[in-house]
C-alpha positions in Angstrom: 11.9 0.1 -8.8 15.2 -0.1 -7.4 15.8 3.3 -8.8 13.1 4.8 -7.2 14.1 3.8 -3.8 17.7 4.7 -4.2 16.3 8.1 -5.1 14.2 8.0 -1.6 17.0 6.8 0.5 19.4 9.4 -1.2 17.0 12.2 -0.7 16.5 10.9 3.2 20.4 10.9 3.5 20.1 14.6 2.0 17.6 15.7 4.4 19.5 14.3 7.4 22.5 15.6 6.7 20.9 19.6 5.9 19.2 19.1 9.8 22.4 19.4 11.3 20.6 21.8 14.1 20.1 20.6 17.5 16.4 21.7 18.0 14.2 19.3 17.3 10.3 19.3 16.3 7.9 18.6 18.9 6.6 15.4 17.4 3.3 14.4 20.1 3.0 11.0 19.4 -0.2 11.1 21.6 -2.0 12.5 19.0 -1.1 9.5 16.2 -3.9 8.8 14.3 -3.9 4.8 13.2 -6.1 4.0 10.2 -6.6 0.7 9.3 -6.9 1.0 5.2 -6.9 -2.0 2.5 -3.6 -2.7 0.9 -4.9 -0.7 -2.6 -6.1 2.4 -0.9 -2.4 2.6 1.2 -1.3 2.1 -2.7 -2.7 5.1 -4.1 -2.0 7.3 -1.3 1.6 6.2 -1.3 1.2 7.1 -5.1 -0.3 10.2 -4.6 2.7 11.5 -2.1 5.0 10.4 -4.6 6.0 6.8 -3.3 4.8 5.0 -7.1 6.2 1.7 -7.3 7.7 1.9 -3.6 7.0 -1.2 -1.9 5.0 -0.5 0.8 6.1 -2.4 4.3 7.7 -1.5 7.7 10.4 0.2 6.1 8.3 2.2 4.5 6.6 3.7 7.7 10.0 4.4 8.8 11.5 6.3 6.0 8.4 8.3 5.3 8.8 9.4 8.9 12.4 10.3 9.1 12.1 12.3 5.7 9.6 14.3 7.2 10.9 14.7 10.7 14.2 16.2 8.7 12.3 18.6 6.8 10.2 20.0 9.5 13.6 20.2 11.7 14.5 22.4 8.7 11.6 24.2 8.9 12.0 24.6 12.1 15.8 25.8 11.6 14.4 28.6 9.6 11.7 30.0 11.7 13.4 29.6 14.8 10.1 28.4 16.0 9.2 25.2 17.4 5.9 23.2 15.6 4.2 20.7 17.3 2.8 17.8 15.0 1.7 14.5 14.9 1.1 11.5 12.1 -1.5 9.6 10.7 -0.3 6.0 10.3 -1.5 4.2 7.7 -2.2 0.6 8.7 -2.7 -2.9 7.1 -3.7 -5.7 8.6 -2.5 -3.9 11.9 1.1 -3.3 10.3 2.0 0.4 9.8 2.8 1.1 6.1 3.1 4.7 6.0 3.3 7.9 8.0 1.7 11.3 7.1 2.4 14.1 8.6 -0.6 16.3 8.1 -0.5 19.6 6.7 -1.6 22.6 9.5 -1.8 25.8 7.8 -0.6 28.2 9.9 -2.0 31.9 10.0 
């Protein structure tokens, strides 16, 4: 397990350190989507985003939402556009466990 999350932290150092850009994504917290979910169903989610074994937890929330804020910067960087996006927090017993950024195809 500890493996695992020195994996995740080094790949969040990675992806902080590639979005060396000033622009920054339009993240409209307005638009956050809580959804309160039993510990097991935040489990397999976490699983099926590639979390296994992470312990889920504030911490959690907070690293799954800087990894992905990084990589849409990137994204960003490369399309020299600004995206506008939001998160689905995953919630239990009121405590935010993880944050998904949902997928918008864009045509």
């Amino acid at each position: 397990m500890k493996k695992v999350l020195l994996v995740m932290v080094t790949v969040l150092i990675f992806a902080v350190s590639i979005a060396v850009s000033p622009a920054k994504a339009a993240y409209l917290s307005e638009y956050d989507k809580y959804v309160e979910v039993s510990y097991e169903e935040a489990r397999q989610i976490a699983d099926l985003v590639g979390l296994e074994g992470i312990p889920l937890g504030e911490e959690t929330a907070r690293i799954s939402f800087e990894v992905q804020e990084a990589i849409i910067a990137e994204i960003e960087n490369i399309i020299n556009k600004e995206i506008d996006h939001y998160y689905i927090w995953l919630t239990v017993n009121g405590e935010p466990v993880l944050g998904i950024d949902p997928p918008v195809i864009l045509f």
